[in-house]
N, C-alpha and C positions, 0 to 999 in steps of 0.2 A: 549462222546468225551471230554478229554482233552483239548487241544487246538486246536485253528480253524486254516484248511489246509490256506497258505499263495494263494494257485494258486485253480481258480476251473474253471468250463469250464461253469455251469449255477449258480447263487446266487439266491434264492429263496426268498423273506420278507413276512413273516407271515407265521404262524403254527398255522390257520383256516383249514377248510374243502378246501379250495379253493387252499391254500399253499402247503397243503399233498396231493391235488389229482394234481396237476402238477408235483410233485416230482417223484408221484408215476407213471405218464404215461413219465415221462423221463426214469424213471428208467425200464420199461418196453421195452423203445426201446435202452436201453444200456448203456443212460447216466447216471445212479447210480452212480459209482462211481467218477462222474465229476461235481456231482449236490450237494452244500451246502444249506441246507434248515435253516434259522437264525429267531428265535423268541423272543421278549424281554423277557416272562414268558413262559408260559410250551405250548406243543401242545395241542391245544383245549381247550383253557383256556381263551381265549376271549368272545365272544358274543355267543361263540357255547354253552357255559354248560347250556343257559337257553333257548335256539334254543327249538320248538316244534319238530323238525323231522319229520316233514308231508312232504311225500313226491310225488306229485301226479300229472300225467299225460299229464293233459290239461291243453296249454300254449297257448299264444296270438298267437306264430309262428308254423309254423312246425320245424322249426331249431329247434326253444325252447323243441318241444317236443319229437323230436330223441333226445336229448341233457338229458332229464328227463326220456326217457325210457334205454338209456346207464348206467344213473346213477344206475335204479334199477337192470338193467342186472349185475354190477358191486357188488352191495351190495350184490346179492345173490351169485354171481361169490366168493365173498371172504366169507360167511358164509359157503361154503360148503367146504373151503378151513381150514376150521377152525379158522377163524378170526371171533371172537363178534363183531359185528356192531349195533346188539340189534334191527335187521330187522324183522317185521310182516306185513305180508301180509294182513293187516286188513281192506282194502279199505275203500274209501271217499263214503262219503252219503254227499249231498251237496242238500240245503234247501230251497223249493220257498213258500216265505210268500205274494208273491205277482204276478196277474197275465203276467207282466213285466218278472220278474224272472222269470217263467216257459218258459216265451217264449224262452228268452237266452239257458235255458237248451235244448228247443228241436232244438235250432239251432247247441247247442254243439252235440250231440247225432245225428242229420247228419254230421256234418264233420267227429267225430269222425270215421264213414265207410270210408271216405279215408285216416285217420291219421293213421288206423288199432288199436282204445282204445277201449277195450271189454267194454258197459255201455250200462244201462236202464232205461229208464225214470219208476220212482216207483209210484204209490198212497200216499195218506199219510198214510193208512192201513201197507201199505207194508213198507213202514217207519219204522214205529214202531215196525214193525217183525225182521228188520235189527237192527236196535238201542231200544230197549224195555224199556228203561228209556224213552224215546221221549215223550213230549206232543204235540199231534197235532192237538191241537183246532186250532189253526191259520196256519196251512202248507196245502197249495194246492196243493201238491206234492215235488219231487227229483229225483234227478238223482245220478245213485248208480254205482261205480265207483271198481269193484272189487279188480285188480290190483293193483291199490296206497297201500301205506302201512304206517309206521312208525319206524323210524332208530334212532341212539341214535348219536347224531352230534358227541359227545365228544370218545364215541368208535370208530365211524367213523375214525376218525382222526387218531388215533391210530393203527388202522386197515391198514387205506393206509403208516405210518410209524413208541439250546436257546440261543437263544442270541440277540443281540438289533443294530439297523442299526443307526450311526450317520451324515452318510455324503456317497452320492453317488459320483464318481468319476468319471470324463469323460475326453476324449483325439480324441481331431477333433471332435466334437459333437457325438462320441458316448462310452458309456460305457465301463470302464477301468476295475473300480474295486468299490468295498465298504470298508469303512471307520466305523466299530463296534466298542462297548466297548470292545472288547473280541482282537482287531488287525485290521488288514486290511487283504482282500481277494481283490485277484485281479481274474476279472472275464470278461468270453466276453458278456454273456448276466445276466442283470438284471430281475429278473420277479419279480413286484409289487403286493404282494397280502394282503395288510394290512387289505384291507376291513376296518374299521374305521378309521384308523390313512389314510389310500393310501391316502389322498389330502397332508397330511403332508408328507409322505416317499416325496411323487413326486415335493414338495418343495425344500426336501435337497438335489437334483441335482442344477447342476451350468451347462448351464443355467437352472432354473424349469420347471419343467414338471407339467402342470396345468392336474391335474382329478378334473374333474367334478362332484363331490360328497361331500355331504353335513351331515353331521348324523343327525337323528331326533329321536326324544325323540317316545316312544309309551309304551303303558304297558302291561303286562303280570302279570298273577296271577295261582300259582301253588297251587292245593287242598290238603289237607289232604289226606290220603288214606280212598274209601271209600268201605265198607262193597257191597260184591256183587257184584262188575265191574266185568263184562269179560273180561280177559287182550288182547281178540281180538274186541274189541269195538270197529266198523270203524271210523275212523278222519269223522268229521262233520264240515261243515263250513253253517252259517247264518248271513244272513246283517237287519241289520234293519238300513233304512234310516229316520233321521231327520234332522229339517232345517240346524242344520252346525256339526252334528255327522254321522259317517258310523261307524259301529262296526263290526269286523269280529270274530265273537268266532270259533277258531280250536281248538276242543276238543277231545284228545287225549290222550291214555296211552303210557307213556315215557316207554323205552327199558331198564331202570337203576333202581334207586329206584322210581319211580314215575309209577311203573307198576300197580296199582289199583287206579293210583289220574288220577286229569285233571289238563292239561293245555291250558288259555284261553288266546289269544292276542285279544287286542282290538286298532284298528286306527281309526283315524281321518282324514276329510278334511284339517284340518288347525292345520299340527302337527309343533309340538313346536322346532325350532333347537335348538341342542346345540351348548355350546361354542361360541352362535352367538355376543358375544363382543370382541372375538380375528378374528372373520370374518369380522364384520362392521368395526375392527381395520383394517385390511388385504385391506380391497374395501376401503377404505380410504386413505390409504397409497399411492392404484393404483392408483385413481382419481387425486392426488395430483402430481404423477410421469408422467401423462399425462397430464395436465393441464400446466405442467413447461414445 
């Protein structure tokens, strides 16, 4: 695109996974060409390129998890349509090092018959038939989760479809138009999808619109490529809990170049925010505004 349309009927912010798959079910029900999707950098060029793509089944809700089997009905809906999304059917092997953890599994593994998730509580034998690198001196079993898979964020995005937001515009307390580097668009509905920046977008309306969101620092470590991975190796998750660490390693073969490496996230109870001295600036400013 040229230049950005002056008039649009939906304004999109952010070109994440979350940005293009809103664009993408507008444009499904007709609104394509009345929907502008505006990103500061490129699509799928935020926090998606180092995203694991684990994507799997069992969710706190049931919303959450019609919500997660749509997704995968969707990935495959567009692989067969000829769009890479860099989808494998590789299922979750999910890890009990402790007899705590097994129990949770076998409460997931009931529900899961009214949620409809095909899964089995495994041995730790059977563990390691499913995943055969696995050392299972310390696993009391798992539960093996066939359908989850792994998708590649950044083709994702691409699959469901630039520019930068500097001031939201409003007229009677609700949404006019937006204010870019690139011009203004005037628009009736705004949809917020910055995912990192969204506490910030929802600043630069007048009056702000507070989200509730914080970013937090966590780490990730991608492997070398190693000799001998199957690149259907199912995502694995394990917790080892200590007194002020929780670790999750999801470990996975990427849909991109990262098809014979691993990629490992690891959190924490007590993760780190960022930016937290333009936030204690922000709660300070507020306290100060409410105190006069």
């Amino acid at each position: 695109m040229s230049a950005l349309p002056s008039k649009a009927k939906v304004v999109v912010c952010g070109g994440g996974v979350m940005g293009a798959a809103v664009a993408y079910h507008l444009a499904k029900r007709g609104w394509g060409q009345k929907t502008v999707l505006i990103e500061k950098e490129k699509i799928g060029a935020g926090s998606r390129w180092h995203a694991s793509g684990l994507i799997g089944a069992f969710k706190p809700s049931l919303a959450q998890v019609r919500l997660t089997q749509s997704s995968i009905q969707l990935l495959q809906e567009l692989e067969a349509r000829g769009r890479n999304t860099g989808w494998k059917q590789c299922g979750s092997l999910l890890l009990a090092r402790t007899r705590d953890r097994m129990t949770v599994y076998r409460r997931m593994k009931s529900q899961s018959v009214s949620w409809g998730i095909p899964c089995e509580l495994v041995t730790p034998k059977k563990c390691q038939e499913i995943w055969p690198m696995l050392n299972v001196e310390d696993v009391l079993g798992g539960l093996w989760i066939p359908g989850d898979g792994v998708g590649d964020p950044h083709l994702f995005c691409m699959a469901l479809m630039r520019e930068a937001v500097t001031a939201v515009l409003t007229k009677d307390d609700k949404v006019s138009g937006v204010k870019t580097t690139h011009g203004d668009i005037e628009c009736e509905y705004f949809i917020n999808c910055a995912g990192f920046w969204a506490r910030k977008v929802g600043q630069l309306t007048l009056p702000q619109v507070k989200v509730p969101l914080v970013p937090c620092e966590h780490y990730y470590l991608h492997t070398k490529p190693l000799d001998n991975l199957d690149p259907m190796t199912p995502g694995n998750m394990t917790t080892i809990l200590r007194p002020t660490i929780y670790i999750t390693l999801d470990i996975c073969n990427h849909g991109r170049k990262f098809h014979t490496s691993w990629t490992l996230l690891l959190f924490s109870f007590i993760e780190e925010v960022l930016f937290s001295s333009g936030i204690y600036q922000a709660n300070r400013l507020c306290n100060e505004d409410y105190s006069s």
